[in-house]
C-alpha positions in Angstrom: 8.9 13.1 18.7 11.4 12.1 15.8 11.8 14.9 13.4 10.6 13.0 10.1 7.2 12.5 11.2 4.5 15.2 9.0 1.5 15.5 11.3 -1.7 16.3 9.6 -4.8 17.6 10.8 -7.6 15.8 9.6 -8.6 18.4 6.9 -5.0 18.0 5.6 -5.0 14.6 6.0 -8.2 14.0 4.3 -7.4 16.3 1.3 -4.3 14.3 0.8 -5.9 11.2 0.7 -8.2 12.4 -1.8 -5.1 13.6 -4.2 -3.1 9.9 -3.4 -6.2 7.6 -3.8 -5.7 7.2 -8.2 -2.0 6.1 -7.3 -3.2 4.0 -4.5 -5.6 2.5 -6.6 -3.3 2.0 -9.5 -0.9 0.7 -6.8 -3.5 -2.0 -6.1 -4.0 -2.8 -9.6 -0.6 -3.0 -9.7 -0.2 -5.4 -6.9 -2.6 -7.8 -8.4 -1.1 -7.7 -11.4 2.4 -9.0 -10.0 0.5 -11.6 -8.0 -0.9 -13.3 -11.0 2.5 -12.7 -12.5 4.0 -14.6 -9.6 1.8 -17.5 -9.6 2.4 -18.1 -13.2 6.0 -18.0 -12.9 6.0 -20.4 -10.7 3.6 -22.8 -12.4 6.1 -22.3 -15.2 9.4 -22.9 -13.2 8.1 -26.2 -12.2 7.5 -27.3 -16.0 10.4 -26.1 -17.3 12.6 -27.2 -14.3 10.6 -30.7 -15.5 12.9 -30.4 -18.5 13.0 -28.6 -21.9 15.1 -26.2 -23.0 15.5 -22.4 -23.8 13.7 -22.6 -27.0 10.6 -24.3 -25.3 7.8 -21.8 -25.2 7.4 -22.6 -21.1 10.5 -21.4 -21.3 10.3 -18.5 -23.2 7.4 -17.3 -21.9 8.9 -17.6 -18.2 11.6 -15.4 -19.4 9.5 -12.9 -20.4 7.0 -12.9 -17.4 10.5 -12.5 -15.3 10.8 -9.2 -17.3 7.7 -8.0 -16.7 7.8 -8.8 -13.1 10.9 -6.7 -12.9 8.9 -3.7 -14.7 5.6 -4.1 -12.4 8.0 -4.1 -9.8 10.1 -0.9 -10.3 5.9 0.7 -10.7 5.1 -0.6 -7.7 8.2 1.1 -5.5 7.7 4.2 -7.4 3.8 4.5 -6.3 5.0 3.6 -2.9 8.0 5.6 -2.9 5.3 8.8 -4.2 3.3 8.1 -1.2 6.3 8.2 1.7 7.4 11.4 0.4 4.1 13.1 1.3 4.3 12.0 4.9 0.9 9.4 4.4 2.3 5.6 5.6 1.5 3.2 3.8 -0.1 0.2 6.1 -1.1 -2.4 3.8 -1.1 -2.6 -0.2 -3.7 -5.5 -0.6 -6.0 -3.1 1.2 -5.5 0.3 -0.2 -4.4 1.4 3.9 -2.8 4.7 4.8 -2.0 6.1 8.2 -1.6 10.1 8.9 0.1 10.9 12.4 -2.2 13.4 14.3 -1.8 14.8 17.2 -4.8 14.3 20.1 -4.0 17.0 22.9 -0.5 15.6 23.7 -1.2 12.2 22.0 0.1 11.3 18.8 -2.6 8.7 17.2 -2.9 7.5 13.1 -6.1 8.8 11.6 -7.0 5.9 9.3 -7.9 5.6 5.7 -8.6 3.2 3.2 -8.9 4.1 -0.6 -12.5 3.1 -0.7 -13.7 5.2 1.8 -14.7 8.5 0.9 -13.1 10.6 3.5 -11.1 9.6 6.7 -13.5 8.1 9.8 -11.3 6.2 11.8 -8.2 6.5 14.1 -6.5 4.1 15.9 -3.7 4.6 18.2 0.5 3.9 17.1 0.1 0.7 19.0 -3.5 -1.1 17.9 -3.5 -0.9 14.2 -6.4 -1.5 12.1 -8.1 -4.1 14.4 -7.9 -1.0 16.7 -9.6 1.1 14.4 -12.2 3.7 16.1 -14.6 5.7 14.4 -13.5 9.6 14.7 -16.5 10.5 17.4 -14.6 9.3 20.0 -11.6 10.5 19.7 -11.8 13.5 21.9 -11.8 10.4 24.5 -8.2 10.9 24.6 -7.9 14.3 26.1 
């Protein structure tokens, strides 16, 4: 097993999740927030690429929704970056998703969580992934 994995037992696990779910969510809030960005800049790249110049407010206003991308941006790696350092993975922004390693007799597994749950249920194995996820009764299956 590599030395930079954390594993957590699900008490740990499931208190860390509670202390990491207002960045997570703020993460997501985040994450929308450079979507619309996105989609806007784009919209506006094809008028102004249509012609204009620097004064144009298209033009403007791209230039400033480029900054601001920049800023969500630099928010959005320092949630993540806040999150790796605890040992939790993040799995998927769009849906709030964070893995813990945990260790099933001999087995290392992921108990799974996402931030609208209120406490972790699931586990899947390192293979499966969320469509593998398995409510937490049967993991004792594994021994």
């Amino acid at each position: 097993m590599p030395a930079d994995i954390q594993i957590f037992t699900l008490e740990e696990a499931n208190a860390l999740a509670r202390e990491l779910r207002p960045g997570l969510v703020r993460l997501l809030e985040l994450k929308a927030e450079l979507d619309r960005v996105e989609v806007r800049i784009e919209v506006l790249r094809l008028t102004v690429s249509a012609g204009g110049n620097d004064r144009n407010p298209e033009a403007q206003e791209l230039g400033e929704l480029q900054w601001q991308r920049g800023k969500i941006a630099g928010n959005i790696s320092t949630e993540i970056h806040h999150i790796q350092e605890t040992g939790a993975l993040l799995k998927d922004v769009d849906q709030g998703l964070l893995d813990f390693y945990t260790l099933v007799g001999d087995r290392l597994v992921f108990l799974c969580w996402k931030h609208d749950e209120p406490e972790i249920t699931h586990w899947h194995t390192l293979e499966a992934g969320f469509a593998g996820r398995q409510p937490l009764t049967n993991i004792n299956e594994l021994e």
